[in-house]
C-alpha positions as CSV (number, residue, x, y, z in Angstrom):
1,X,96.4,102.9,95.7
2,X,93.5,101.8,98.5
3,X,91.5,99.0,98.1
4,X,88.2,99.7,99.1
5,X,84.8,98.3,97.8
6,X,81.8,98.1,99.4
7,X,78.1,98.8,96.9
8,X,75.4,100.3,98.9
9,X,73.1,97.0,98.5
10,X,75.5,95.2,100.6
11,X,75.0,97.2,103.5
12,X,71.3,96.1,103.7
13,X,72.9,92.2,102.6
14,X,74.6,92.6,106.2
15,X,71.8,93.8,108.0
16,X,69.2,91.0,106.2
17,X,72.8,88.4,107.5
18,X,72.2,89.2,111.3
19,X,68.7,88.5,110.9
20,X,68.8,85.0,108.7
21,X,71.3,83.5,110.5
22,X,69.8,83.5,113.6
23,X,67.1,81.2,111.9
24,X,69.9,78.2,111.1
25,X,71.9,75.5,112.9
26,X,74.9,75.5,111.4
27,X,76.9,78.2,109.3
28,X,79.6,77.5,106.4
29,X,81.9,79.8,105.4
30,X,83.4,79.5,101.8
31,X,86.8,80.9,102.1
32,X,89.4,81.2,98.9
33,X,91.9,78.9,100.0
34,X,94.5,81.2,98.0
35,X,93.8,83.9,100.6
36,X,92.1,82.3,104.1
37,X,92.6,85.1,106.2
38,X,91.3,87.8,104.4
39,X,88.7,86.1,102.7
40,X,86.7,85.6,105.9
41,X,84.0,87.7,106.6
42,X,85.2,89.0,110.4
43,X,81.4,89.7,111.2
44,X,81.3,85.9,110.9
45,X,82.5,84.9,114.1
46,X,80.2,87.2,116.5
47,X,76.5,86.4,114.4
48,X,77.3,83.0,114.4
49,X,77.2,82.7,118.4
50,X,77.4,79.0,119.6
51,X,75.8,77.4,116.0
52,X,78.0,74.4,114.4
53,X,81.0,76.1,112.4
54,X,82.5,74.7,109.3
55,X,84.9,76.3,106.7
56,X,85.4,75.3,103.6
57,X,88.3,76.0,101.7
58,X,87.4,76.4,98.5
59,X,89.6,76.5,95.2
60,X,91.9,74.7,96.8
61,X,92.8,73.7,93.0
62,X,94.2,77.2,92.4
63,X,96.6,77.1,96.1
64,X,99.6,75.8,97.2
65,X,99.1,72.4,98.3
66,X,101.4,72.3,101.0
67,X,100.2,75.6,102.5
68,X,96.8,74.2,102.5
69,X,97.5,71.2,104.8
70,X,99.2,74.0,106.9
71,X,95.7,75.9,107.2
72,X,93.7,72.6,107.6
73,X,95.9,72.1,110.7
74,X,96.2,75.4,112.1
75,X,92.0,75.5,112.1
76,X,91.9,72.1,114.0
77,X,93.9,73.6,116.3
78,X,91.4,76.1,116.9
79,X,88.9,73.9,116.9
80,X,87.4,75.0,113.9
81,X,86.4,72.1,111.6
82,X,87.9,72.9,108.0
83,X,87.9,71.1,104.6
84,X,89.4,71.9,101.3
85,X,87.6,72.1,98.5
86,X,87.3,72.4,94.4
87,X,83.5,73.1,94.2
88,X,83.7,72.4,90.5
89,X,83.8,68.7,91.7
90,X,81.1,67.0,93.1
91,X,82.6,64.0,94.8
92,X,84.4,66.4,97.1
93,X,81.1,67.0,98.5
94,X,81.2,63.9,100.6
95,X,83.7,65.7,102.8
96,X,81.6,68.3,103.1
97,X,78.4,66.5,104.0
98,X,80.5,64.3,106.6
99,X,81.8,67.5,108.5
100,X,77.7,68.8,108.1
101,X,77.1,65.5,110.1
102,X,79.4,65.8,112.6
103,X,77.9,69.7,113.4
104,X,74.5,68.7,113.1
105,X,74.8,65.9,115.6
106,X,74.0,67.8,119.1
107,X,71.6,69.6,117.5
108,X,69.4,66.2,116.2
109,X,69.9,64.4,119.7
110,X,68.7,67.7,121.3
111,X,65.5,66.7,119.1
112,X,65.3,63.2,119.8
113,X,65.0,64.1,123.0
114,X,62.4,66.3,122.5
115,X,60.2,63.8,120.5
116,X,61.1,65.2,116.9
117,X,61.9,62.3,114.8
118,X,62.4,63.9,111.2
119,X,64.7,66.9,112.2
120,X,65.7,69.4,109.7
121,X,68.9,71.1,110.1
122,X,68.9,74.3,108.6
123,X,72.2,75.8,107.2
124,X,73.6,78.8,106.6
125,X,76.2,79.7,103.8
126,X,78.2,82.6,103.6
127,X,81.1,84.8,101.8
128,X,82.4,87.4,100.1
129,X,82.0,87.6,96.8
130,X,83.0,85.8,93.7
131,X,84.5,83.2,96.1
132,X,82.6,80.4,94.5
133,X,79.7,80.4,97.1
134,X,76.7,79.6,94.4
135,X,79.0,76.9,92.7
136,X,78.9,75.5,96.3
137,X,75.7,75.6,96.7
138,X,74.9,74.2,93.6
139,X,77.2,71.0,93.4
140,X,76.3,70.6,97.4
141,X,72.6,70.4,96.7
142,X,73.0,68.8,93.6
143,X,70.4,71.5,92.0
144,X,71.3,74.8,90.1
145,X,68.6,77.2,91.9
146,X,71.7,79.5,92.9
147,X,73.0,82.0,91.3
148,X,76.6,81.9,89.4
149,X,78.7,84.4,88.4
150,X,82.7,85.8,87.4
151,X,81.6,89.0,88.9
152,X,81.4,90.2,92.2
153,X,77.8,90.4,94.3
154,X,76.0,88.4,91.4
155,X,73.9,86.6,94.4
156,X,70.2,88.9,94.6
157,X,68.9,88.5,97.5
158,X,67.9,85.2,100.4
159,X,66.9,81.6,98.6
160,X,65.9,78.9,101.2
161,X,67.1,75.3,98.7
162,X,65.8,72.4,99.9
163,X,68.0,69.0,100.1
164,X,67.1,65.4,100.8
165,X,67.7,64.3,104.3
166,X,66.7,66.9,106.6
167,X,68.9,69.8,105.5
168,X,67.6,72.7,104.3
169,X,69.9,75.6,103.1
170,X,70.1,79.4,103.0
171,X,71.7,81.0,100.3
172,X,72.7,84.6,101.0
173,X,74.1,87.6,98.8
174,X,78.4,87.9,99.3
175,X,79.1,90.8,101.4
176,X,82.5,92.6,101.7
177,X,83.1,95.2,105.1
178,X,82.7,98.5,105.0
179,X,86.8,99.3,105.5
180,X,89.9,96.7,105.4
181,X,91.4,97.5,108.4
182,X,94.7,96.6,106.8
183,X,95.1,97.4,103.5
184,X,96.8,93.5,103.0
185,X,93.6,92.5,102.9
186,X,92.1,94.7,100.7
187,X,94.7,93.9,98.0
188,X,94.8,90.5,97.8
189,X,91.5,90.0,97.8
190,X,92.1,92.3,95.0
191,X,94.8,89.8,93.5
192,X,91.9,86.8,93.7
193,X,89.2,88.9,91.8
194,X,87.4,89.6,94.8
195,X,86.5,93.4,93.8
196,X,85.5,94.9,91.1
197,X,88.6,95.7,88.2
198,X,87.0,98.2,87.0
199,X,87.4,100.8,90.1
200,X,91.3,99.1,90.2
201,X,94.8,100.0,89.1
202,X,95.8,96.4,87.0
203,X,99.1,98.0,86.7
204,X,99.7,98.5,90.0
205,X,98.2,95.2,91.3
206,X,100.3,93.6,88.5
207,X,103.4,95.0,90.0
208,X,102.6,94.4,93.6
209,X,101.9,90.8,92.8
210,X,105.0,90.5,90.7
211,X,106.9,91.5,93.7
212,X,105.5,88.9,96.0
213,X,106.0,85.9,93.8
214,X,109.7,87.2,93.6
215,X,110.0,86.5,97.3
216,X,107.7,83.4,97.2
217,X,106.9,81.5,93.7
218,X,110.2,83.1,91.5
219,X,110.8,79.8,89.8
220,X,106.9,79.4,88.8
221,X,106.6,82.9,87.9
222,X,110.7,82.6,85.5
223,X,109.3,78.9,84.1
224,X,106.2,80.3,83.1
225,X,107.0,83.5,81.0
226,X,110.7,82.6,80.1
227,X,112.4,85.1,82.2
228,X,115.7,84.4,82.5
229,X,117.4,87.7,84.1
230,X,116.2,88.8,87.4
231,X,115.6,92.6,87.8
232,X,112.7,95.3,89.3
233,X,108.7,94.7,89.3
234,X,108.7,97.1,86.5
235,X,111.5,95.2,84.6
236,X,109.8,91.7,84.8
237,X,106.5,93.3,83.5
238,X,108.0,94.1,80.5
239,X,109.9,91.3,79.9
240,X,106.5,89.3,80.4
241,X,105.3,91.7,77.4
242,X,107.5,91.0,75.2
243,X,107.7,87.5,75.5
244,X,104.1,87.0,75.4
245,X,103.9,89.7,72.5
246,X,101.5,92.5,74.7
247,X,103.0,95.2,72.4
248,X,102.1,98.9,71.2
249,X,102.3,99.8,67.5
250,X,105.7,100.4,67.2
251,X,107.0,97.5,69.1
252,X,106.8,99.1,72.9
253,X,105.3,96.4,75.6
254,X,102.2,97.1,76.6
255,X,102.4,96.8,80.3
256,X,98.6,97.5,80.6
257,X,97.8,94.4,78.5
258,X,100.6,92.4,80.3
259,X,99.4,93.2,84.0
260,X,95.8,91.8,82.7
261,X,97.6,88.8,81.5
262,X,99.6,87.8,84.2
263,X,96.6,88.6,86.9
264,X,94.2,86.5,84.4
265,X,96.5,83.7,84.1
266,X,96.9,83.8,88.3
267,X,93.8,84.0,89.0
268,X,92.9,80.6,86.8
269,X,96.0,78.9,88.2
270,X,97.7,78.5,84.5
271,X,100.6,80.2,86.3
272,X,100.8,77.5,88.7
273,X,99.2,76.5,92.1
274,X,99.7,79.7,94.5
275,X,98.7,80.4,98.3
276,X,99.3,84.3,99.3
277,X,99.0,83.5,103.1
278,X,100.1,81.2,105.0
279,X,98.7,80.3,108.8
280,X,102.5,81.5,110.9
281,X,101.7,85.6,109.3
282,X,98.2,85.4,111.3
């Protein structure tokens, strides 16, 4: 099945985006560290223009560890400043707030020199939806005046949120593109809960994901719901049914129930800590 999600309010969010960010020094983008690549907004990298650029990675609880250093290095080899992140915890901030430094620094001696002692350094946040942007916002500022959410586009509209030390920040509603030019993207953003379920096949996605941890995660995927026989997609759903008791009247597995299982349990990391891409299949 496609992948494709894009509300009509969000194509007024992109247009309002252009506009905003042109009022800021320095953009973040919150990425899912699960899924880098196609978690970044590609309209990013031309309305941004020559601003300060940080990415954050954020649930890097939920990825692969290992793959994570690998992203970390291939962005500093791009010279794009990148830090990993659980936005849940505030002491990870500091990271953040040393890499907002380091941004901001041209920009306050550019000030100095023009007799402004008390500069404000206004910064832009953006992503796509329900990847953790508010809960960013809100540990970063150390306030709660963002919105939070489990569902997609929660964020209403712009909210300047004012921090102490010269940095002001711009909240902004998670926009998705209009059309995944590869339809890789549209699905695992679809794996991370980036869209909406309800237009989705769960099923499908179930199967498709089943099929990748196969090739990557197959001990983490066997540990975690007692498989013990290999076999197809299809085969492995059911035997995740049964042994977690999704079942019909009758005694049939319920793959439907099982496919919302296994997708809820991935995308709170009970399965175990997953990356889907990895920097080398860029």
């Amino acid at each position: 099945m496609g992948y494709q999600w894009y509300p009509g309010h969000m194509t007024k969010a992109k247009r309002m985006m252009q506009e905003d960010i042109r009022l800021t020094d320095i953009v973040i983008e919150i990425v899912d560290a699960r899924v880098p690549m196609s978690s970044r907004n590609p309209d990013i990298d031309s309305m941004a223009g020559g601003r300060g650029r940080i990415i954050v990675m954020n649930k890097a609880d939920l990825a692969d560890p290992a793959v994570s250093s690998e992203w970390i290095r291939y962005y500093k080899n791009s010279g794009i400043n990148a830090v990993l992140l659980d936005s849940r915890c505030r002491k990870d901030m500091q990271t953040v707030s040393k890499a907002v430094t380091e941004a901001s620094a041209a920009k306050i001696a550019r000030d100095k020199r023009r007799g402004i002692k008390n500069s404000t350094v206004r910064i832009f946040v953006a992503g796509i939806p329900n990847v953790g942007k508010s809960t960013f916002i809100n540990s970063f500022t150390g306030k709660s005046g963002a919105k939070t959410g489990n569902k997609p586009g929660v964020t209403r509209g712009d909210q300047w949120i004012h921090m102490n030390g010269g940095r002001d920040i711009l909240d902004t509603p998670g926009i998705l593109w209009p059309k995944f030019e590869d339809e890789t993207v549209g699905l695992h953003l679809a794996w991370v809960g980036t869209m909406n379920d309800e237009i989705l096949d769960m099923s499908d996605m179930a199967l498709q994901l089943i099929d990748f941890m196969m090739d990557r995660y197959k001990d983490i995927l066997f540990s975690r719901y007692d498989i013990i026989n290999d076999g197809l997609p299809q085969d492995i759903l059911g035997m995740i049914a049964e042994n977690r008791k999704c079942l019909k009247q009758g005694g049939d597995p319920d793959l439907d129930k099982a496919a919302q299982l296994l997708l809820g349990e991935f995308r709170s990391g009970r399965i175990g800590r997953i990356s889907i891409e990895r920097p080398q299949e860029t």
